[in-house]
CHARMM internal coordinates of N, CA and C (Angstrom, degrees):
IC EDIT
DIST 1 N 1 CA 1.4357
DIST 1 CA 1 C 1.5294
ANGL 1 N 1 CA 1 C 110.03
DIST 1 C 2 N 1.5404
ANGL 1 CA 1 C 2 N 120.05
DIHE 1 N 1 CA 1 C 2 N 79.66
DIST 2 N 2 CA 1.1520
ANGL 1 C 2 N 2 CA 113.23
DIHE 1 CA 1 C 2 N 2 CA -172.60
DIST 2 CA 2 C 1.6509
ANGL 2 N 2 CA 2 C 114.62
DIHE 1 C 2 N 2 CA 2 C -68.94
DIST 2 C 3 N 1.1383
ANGL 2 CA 2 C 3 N 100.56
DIHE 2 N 2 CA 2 C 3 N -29.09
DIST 3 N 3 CA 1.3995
ANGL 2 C 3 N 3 CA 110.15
DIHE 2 CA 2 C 3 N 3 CA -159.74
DIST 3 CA 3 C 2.0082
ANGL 3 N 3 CA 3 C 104.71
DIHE 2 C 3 N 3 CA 3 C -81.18
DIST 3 C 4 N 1.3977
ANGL 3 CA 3 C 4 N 118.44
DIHE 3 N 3 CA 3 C 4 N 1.66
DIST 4 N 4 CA 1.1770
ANGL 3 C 4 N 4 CA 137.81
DIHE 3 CA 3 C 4 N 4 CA 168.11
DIST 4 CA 4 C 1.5209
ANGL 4 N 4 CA 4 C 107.53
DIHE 3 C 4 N 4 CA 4 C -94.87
DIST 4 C 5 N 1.4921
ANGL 4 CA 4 C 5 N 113.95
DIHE 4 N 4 CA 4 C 5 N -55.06
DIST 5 N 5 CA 1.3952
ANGL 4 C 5 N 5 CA 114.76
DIHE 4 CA 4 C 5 N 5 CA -156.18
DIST 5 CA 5 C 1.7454
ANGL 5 N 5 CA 5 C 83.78
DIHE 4 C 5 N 5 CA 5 C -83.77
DIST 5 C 6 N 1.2228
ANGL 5 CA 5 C 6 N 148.77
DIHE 5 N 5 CA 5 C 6 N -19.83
DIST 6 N 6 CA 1.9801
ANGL 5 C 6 N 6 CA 133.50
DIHE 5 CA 5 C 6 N 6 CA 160.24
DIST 6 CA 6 C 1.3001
ANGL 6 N 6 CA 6 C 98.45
DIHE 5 C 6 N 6 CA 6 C -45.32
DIST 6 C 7 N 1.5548
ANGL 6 CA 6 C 7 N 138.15
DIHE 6 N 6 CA 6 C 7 N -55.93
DIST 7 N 7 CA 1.3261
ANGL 6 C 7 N 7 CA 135.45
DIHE 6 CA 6 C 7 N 7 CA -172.66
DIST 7 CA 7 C 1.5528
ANGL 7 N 7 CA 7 C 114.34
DIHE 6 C 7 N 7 CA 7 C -48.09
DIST 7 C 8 N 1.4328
ANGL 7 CA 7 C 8 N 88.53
DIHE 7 N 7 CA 7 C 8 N -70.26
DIST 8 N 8 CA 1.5076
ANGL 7 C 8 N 8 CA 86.02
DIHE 7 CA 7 C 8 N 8 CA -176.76
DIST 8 CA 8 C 1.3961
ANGL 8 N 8 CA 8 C 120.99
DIHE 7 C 8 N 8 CA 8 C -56.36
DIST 8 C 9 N 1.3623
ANGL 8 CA 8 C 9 N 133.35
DIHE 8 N 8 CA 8 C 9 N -30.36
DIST 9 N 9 CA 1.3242
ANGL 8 C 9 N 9 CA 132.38
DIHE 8 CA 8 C 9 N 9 CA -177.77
DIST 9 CA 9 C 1.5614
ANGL 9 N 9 CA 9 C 115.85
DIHE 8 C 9 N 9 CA 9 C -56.68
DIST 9 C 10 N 1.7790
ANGL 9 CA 9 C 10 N 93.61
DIHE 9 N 9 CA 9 C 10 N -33.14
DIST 10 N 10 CA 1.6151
ANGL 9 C 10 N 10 CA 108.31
DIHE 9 CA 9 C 10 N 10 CA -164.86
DIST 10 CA 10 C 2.1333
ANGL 10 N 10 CA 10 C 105.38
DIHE 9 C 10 N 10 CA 10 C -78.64
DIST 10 C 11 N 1.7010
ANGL 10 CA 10 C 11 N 87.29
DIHE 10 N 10 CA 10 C 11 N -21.52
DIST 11 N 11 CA 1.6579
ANGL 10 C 11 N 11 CA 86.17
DIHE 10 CA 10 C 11 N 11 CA 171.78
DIST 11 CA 11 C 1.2661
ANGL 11 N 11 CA 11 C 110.50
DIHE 10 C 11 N 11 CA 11 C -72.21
DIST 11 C 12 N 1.7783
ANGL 11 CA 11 C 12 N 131.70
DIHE 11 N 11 CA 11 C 12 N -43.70
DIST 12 N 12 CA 0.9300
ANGL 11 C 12 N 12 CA 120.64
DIHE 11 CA 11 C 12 N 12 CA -173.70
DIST 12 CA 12 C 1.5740
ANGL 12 N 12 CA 12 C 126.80
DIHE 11 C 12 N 12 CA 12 C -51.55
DIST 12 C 13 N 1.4587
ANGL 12 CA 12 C 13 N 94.63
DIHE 12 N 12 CA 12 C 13 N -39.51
DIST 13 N 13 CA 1.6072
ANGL 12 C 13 N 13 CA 112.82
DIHE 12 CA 12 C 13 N 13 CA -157.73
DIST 13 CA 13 C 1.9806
ANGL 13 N 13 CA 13 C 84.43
DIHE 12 C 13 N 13 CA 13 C -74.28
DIST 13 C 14 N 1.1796
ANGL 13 CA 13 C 14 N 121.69
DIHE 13 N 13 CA 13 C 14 N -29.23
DIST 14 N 14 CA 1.4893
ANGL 13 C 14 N 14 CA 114.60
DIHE 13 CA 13 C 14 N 14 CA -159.58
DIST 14 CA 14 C 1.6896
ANGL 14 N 14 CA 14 C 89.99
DIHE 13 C 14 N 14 CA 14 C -94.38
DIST 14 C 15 N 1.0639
ANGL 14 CA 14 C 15 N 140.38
DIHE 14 N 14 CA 14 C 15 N -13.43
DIST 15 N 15 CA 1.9994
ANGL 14 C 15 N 15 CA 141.19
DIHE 14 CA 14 C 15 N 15 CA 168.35
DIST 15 CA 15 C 1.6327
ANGL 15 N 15 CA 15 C 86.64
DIHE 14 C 15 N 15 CA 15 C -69.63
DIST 15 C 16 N 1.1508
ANGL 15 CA 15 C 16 N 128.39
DIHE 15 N 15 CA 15 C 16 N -57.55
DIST 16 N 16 CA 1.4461
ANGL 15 C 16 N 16 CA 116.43
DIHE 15 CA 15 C 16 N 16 CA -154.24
DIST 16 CA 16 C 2.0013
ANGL 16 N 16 CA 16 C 113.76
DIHE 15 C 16 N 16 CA 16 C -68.22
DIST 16 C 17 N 1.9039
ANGL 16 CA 16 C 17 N 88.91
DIHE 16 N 16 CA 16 C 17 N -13.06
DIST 17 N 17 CA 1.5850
ANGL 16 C 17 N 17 CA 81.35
DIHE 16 CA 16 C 17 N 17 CA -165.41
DIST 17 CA 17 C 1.8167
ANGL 17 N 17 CA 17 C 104.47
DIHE 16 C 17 N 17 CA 17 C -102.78
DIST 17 C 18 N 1.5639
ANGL 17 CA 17 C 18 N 97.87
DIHE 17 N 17 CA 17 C 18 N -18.22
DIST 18 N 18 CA 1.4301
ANGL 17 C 18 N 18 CA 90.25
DIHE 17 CA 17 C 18 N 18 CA -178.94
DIST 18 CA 18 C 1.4471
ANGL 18 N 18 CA 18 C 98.16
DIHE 17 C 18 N 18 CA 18 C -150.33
DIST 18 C 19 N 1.2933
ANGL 18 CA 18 C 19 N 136.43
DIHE 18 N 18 CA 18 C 19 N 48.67
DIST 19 N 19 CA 1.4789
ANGL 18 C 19 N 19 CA 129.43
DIHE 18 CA 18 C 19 N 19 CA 144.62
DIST 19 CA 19 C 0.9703
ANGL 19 N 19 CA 19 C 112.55
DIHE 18 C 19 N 19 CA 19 C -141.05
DIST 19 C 20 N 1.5187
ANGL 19 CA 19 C 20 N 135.33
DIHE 19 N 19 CA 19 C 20 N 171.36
DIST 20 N 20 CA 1.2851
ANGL 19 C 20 N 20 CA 136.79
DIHE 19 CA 19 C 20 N 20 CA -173.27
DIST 20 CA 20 C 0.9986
ANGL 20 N 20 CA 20 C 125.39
DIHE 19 C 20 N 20 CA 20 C -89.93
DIST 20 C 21 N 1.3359
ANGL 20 CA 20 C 21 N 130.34
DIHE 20 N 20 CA 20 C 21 N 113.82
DIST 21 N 21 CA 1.6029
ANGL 20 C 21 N 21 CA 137.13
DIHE 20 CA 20 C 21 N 21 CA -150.78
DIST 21 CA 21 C 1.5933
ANGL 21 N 21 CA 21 C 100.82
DIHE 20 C 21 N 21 CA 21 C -124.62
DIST 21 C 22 N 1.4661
ANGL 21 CA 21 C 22 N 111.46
DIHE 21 N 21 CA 21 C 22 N 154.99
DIST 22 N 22 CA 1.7107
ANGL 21 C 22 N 22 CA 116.93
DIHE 21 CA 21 C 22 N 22 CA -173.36
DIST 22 CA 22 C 1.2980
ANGL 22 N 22 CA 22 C 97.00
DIHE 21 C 22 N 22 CA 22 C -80.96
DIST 22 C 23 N 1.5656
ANGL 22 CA 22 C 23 N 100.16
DIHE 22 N 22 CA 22 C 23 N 106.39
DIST 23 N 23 CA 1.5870
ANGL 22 C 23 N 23 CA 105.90
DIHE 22 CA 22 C 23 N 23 CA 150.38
DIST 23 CA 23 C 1.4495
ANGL 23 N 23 CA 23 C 135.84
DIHE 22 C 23 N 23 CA 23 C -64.51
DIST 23 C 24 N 1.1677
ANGL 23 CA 23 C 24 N 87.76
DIHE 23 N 23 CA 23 C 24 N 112.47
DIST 24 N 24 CA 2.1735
ANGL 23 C 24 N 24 CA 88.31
DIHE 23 CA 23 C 24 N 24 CA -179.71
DIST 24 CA 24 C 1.5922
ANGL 24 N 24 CA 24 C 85.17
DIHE 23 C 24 N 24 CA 24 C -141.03
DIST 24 C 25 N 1.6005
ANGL 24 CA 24 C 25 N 132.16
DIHE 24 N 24 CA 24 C 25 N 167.87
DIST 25 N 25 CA 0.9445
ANGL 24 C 25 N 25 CA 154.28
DIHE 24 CA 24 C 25 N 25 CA 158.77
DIST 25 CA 25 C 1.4674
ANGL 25 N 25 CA 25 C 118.38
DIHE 24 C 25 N 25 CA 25 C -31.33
DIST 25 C 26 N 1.3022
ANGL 25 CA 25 C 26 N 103.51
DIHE 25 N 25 CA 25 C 26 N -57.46
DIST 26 N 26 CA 1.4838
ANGL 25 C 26 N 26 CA 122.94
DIHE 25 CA 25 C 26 N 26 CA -170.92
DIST 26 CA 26 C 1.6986
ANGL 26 N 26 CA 26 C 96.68
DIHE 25 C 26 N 26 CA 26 C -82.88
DIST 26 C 27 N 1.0110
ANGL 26 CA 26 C 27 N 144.29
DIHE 26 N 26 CA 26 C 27 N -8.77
DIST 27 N 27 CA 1.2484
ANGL 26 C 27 N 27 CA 134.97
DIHE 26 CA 26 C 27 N 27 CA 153.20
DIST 27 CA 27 C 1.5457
ANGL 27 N 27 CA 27 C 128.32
DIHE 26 C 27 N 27 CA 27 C -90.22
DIST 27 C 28 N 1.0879
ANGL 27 CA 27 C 28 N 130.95
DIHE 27 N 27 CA 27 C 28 N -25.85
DIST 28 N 28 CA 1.0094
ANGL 27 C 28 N 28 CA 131.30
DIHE 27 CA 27 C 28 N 28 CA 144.43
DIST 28 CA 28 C 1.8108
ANGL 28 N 28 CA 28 C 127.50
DIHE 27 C 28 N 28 CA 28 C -53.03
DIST 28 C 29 N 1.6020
ANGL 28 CA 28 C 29 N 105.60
DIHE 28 N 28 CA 28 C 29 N -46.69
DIST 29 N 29 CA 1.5117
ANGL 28 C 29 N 29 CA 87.83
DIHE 28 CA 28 C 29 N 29 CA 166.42
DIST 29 CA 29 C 1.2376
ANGL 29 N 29 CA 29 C 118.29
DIHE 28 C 29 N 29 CA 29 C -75.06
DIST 29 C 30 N 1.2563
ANGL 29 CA 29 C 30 N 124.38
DIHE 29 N 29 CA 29 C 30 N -27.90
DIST 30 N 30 CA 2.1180
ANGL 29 C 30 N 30 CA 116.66
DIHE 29 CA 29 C 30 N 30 CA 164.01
DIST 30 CA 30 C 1.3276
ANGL 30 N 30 CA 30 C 114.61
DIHE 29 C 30 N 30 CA 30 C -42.25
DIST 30 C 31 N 1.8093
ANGL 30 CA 30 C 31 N 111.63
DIHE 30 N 30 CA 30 C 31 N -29.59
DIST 31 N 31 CA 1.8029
ANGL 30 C 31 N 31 CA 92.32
DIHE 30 CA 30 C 31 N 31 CA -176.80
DIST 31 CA 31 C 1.4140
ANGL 31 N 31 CA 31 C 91.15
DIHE 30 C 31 N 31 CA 31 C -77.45
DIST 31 C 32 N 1.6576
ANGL 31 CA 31 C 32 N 121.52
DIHE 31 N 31 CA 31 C 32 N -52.73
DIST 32 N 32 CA 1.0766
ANGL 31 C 32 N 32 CA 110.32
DIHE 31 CA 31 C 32 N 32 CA -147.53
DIST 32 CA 32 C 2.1587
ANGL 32 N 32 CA 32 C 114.63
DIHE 31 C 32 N 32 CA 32 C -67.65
DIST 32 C 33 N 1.3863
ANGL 32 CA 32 C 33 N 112.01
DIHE 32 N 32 CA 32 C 33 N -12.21
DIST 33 N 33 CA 1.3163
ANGL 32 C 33 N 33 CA 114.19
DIHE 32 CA 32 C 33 N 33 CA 172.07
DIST 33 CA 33 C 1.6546
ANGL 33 N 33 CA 33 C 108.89
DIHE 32 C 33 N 33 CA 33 C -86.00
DIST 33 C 34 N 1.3768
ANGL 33 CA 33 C 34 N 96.15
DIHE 33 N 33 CA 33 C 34 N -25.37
DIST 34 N 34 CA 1.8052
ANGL 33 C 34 N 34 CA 101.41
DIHE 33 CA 33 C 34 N 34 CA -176.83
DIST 34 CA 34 C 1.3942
ANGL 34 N 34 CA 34 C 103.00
DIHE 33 C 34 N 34 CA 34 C -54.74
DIST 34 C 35 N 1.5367
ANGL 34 CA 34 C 35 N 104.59
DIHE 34 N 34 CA 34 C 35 N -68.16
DIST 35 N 35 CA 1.2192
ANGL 34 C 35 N 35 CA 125.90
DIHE 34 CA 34 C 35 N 35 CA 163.10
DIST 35 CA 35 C 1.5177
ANGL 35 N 35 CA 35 C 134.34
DIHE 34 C 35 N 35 CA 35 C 2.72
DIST 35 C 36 N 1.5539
ANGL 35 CA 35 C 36 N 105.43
DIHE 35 N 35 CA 35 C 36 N -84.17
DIST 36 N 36 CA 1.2790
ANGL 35 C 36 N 36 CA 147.03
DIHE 35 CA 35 C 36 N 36 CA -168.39
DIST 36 CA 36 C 2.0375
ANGL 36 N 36 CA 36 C 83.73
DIHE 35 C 36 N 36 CA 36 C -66.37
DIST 36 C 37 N 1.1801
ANGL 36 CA 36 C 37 N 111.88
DIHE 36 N 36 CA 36 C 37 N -76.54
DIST 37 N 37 CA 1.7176
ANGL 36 C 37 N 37 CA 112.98
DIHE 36 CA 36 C 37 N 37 CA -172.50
DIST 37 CA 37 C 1.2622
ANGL 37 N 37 CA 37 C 100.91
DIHE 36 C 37 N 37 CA 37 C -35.41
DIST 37 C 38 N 1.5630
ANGL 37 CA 37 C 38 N 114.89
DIHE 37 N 37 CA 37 C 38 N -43.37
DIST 38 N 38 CA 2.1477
ANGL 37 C 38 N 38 CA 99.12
DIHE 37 CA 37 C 38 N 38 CA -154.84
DIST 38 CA 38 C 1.3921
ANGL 38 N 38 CA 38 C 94.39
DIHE 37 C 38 N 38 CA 38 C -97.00
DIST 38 C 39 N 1.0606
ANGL 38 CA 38 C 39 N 120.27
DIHE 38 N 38 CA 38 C 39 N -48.84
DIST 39 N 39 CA 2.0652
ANGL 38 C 39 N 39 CA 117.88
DIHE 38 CA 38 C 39 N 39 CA -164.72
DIST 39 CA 39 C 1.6642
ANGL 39 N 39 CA 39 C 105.47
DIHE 38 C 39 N 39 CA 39 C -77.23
DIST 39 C 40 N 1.5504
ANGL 39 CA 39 C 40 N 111.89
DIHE 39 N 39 CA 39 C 40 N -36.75
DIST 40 N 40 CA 1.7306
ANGL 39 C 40 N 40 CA 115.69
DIHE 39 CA 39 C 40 N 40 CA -171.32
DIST 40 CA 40 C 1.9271
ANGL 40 N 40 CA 40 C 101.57
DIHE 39 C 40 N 40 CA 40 C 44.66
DIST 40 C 41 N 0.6753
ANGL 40 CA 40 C 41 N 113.91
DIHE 40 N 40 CA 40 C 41 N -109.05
DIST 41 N 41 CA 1.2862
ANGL 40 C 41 N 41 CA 119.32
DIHE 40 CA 40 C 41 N 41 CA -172.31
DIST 41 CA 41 C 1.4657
ANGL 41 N 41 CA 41 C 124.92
DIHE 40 C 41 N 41 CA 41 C -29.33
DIST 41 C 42 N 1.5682
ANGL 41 CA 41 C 42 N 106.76
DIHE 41 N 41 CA 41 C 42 N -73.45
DIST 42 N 42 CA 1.2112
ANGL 41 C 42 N 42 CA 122.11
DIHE 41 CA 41 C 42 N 42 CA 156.67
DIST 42 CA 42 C 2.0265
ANGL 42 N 42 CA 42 C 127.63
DIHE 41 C 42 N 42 CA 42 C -54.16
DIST 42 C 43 N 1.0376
ANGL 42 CA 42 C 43 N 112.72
DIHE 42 N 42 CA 42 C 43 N 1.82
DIST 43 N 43 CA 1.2879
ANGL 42 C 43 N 43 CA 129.71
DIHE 42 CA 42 C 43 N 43 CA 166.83
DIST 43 CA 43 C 1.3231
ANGL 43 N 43 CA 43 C 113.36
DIHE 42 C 43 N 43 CA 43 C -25.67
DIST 43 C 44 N 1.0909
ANGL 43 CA 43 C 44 N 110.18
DIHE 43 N 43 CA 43 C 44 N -67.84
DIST 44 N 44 CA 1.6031
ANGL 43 C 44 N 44 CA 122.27
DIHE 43 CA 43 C 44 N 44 CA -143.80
DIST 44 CA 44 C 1.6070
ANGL 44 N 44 CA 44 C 83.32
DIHE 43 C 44 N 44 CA 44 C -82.59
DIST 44 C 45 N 1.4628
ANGL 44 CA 44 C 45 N 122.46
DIHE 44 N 44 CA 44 C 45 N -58.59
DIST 45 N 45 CA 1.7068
ANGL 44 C 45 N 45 CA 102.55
DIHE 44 CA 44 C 45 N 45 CA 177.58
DIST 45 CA 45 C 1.2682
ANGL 45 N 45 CA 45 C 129.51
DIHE 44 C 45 N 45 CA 45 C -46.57
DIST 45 C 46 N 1.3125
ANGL 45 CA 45 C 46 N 126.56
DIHE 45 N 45 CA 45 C 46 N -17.77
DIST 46 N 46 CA 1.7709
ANGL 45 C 46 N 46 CA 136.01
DIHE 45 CA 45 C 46 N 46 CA 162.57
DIST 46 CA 46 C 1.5760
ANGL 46 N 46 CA 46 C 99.06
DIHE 45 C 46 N 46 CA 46 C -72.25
DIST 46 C 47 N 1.0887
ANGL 46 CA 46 C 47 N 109.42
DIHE 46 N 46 CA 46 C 47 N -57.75
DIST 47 N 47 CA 1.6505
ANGL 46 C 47 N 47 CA 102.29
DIHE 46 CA 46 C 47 N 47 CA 170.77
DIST 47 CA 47 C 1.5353
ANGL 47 N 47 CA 47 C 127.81
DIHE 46 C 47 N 47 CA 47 C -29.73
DIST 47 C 48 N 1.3232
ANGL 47 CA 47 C 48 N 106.36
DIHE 47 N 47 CA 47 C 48 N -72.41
DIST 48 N 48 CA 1.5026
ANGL 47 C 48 N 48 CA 121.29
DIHE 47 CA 47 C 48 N 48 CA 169.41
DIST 48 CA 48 C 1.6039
ANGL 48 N 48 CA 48 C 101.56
DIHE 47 C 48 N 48 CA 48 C -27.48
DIST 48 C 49 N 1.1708
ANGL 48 CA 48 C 49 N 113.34
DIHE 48 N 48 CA 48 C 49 N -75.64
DIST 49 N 49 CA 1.3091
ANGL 48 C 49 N 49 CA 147.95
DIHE 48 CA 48 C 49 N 49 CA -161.33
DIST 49 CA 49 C 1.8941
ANGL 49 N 49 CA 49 C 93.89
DIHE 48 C 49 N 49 CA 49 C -61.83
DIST 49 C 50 N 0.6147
ANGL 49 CA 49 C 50 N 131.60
DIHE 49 N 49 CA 49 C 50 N -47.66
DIST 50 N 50 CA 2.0215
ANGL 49 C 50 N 50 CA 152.54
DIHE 49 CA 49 C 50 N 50 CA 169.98
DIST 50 CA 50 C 1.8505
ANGL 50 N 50 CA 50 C 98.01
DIHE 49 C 50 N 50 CA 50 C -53.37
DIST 50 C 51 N 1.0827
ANGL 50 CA 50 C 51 N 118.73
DIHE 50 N 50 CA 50 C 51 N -43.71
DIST 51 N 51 CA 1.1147
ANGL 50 C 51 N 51 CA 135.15
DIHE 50 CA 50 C 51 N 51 CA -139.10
DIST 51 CA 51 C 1.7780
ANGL 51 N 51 CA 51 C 108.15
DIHE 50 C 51 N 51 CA 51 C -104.96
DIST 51 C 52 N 1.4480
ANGL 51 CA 51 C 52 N 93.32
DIHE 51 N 51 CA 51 C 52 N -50.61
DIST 52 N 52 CA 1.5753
ANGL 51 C 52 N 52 CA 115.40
DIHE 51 CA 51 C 52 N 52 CA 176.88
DIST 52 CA 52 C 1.8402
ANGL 52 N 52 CA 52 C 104.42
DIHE 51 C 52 N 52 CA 52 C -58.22
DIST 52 C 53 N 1.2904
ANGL 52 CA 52 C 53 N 92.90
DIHE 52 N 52 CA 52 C 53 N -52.64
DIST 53 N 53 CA 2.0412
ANGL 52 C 53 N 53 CA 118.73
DIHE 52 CA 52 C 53 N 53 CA 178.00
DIST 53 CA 53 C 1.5214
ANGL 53 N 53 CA 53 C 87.44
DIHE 52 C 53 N 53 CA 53 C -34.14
DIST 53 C 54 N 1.7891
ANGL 53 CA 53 C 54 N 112.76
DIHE 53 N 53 CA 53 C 54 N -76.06
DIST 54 N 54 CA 1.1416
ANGL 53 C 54 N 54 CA 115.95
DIHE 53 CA 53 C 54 N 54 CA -141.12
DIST 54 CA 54 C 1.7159
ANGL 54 N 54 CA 54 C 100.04
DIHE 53 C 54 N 54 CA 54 C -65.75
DIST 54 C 55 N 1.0056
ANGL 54 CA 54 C 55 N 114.49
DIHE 54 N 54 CA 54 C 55 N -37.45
DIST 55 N 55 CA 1.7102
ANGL 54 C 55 N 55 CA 117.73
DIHE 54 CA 54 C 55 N 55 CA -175.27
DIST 55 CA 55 C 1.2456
ANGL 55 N 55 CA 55 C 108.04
DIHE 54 C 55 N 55 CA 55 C -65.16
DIST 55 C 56 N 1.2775
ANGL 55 CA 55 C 56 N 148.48
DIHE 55 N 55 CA 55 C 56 N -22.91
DIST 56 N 56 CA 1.4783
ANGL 55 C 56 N 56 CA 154.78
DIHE 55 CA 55 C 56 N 56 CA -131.96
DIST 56 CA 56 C 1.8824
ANGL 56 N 56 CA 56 C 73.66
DIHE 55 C 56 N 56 CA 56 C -127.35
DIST 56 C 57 N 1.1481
ANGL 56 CA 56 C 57 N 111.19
DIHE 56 N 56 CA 56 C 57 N -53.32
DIST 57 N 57 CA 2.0142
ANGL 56 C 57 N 57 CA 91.08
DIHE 56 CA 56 C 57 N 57 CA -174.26
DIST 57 CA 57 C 1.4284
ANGL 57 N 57 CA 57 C 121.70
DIHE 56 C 57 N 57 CA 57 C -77.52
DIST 57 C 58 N 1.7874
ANGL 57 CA 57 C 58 N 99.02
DIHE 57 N 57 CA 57 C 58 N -13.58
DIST 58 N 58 CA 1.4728
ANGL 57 C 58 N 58 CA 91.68
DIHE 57 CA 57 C 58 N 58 CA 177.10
DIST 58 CA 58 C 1.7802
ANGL 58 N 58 CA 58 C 93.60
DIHE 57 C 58 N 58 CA 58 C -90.46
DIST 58 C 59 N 0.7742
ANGL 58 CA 58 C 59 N 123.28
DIHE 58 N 58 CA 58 C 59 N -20.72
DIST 59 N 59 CA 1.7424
ANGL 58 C 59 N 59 CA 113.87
DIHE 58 CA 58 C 59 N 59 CA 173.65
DIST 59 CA 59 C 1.5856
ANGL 59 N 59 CA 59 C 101.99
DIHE 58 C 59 N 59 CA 59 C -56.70
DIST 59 C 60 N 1.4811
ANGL 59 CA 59 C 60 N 125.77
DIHE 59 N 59 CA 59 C 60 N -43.85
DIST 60 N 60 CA 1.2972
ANGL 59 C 60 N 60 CA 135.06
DIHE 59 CA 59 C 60 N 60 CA -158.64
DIST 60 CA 60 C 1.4194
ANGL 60 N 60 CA 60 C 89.53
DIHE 59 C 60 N 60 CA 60 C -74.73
DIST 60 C 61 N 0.8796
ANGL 60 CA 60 C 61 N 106.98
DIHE 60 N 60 CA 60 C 61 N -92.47
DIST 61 N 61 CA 2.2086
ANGL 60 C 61 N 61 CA 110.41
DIHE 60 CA 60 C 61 N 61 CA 176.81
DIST 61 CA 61 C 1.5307
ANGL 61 N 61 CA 61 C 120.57
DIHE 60 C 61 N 61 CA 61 C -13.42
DIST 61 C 62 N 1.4827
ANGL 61 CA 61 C 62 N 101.90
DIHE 61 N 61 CA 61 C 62 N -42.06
DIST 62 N 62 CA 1.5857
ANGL 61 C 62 N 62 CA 90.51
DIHE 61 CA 61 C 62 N 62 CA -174.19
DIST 62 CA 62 C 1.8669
ANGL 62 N 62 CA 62 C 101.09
DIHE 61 C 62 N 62 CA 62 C -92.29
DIST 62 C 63 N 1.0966
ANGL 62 CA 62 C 63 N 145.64
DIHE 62 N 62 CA 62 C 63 N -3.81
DIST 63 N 63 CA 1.1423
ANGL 62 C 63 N 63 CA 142.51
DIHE 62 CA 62 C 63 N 63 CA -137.74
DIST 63 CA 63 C 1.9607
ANGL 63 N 63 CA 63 C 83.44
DIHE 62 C 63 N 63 CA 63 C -124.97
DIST 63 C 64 N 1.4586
ANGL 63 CA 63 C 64 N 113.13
DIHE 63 N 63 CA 63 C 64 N -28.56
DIST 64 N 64 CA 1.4616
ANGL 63 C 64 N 64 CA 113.53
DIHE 63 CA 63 C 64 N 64 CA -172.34
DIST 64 CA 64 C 1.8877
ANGL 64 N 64 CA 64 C 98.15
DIHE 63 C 64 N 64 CA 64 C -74.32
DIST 64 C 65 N 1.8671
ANGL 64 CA 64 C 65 N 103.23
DIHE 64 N 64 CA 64 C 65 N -38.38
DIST 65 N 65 CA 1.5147
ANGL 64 C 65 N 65 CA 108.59
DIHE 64 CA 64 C 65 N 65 CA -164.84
DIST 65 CA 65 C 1.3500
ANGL 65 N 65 CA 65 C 82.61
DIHE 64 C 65 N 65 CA 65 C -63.91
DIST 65 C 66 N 0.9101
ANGL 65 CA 65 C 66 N 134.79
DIHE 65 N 65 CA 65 C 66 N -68.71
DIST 66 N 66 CA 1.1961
ANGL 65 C 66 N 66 CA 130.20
DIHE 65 CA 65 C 66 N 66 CA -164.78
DIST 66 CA 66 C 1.1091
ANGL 66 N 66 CA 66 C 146.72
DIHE 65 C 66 N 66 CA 66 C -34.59
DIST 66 C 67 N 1.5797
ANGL 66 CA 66 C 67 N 108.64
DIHE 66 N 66 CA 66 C 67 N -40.23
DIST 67 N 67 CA 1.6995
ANGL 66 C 67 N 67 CA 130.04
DIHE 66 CA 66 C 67 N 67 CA 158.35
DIST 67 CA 67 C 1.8165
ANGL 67 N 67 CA 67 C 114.11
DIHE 66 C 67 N 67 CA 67 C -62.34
DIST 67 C 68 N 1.7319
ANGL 67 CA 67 C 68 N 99.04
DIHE 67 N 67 CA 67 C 68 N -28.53
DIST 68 N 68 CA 1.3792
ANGL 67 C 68 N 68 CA 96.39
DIHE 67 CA 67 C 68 N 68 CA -171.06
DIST 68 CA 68 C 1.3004
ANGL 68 N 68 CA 68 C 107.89
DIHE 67 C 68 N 68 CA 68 C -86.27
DIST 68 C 69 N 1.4164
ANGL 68 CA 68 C 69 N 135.17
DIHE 68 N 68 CA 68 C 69 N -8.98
DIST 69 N 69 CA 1.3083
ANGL 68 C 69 N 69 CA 133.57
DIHE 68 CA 68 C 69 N 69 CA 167.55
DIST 69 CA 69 C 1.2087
ANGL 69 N 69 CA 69 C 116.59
DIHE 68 C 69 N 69 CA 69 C -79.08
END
COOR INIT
IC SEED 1 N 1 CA 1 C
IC BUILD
């Protein structure tokens, strides 16, 4: 079902750029190899964009500990 599995790929790639996804090591290099295989070129602008996400939740996380103390 190709025309299913474009969707889903396009959710993944769209969790990494603007929702909050479980950071562990090994998920971050899946975007960034996911990445790199489907866009090649365009890569590094999902990156940015991959990257910005992840900083904006660790801003969010520490700013929540913070209120709760």
């Amino acid at each position: 079902m190709p025309y299913v599995c474009l969707f889903a790929e396009g959710e993944v790639f769209r969790a990494g750029v603007d929702a909050r996804i479980h950071r562990s090591p090994l998920t971050v290099v899946g975007y960034l190899f996911y990445s790199l295989a489907n866009y090649t070129v365009f890569a590094p602008v999902y990156w940015y964009f991959l990257f910005r996400n992840l900083k904006r939740q660790n801003a969010d996380s520490t700013q929540d500990s913070e209120q709760a103390t």
